[in-house]
N, C-alpha and C positions, 0 to 999 in steps of 0.2 A: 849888665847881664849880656852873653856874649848867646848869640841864637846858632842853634843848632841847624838852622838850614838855612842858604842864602835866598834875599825876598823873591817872590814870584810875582814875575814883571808877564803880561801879555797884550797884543796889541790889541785894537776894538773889533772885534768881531770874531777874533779868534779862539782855540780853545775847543774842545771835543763836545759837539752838538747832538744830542737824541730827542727823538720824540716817545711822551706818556701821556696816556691819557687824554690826549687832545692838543696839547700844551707842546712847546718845544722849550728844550732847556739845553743853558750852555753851562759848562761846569767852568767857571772861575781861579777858582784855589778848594784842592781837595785836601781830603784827614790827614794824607802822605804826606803833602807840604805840608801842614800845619803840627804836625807832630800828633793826630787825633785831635786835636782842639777845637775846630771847625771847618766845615766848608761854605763853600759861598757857589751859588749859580743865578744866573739869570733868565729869566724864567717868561716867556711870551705866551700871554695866554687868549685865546677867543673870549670875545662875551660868550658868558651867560655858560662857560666852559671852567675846568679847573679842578684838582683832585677830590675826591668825595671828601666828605666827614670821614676825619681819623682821627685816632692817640696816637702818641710817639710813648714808648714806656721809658725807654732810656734819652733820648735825644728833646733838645729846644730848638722850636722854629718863629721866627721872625720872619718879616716881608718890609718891603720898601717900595711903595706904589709910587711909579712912575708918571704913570698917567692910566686916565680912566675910571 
């Protein structure tokens, strides 16, 4: 299967950083790289901090705890 977009390489720390909510998040590989199929960010959060209770109607979310 030959991919539509060449991989998305970035070095550690880089990559377009905002703050929500409390939290700072780096965007990793976005829908545009991925062809819509996924994005991925990295995501630092405070204790006892963190987006409220929601639903996503269209979209699935996953985490991957680091630490804490």
């Amino acid at each position: 299967m030959e991919m539509a977009h060449p991989p998305t390489l970035r070095k550690p720390g880089t990559g377009k950083t905002f703050g929500i909510v409390g939290d700072v998040v780096r965007i990793l590989v976005t829908g545009d790289e991925t062809e819509g199929k996924f994005a991925t960010f990295e995501t630092t959060v405070p204790p006892h901090c963190g987006p409220p209770l929601h639903t996503h109607s269209r979209e699935q979310e996953s985490f991957f705890v680091l630490e804490g």
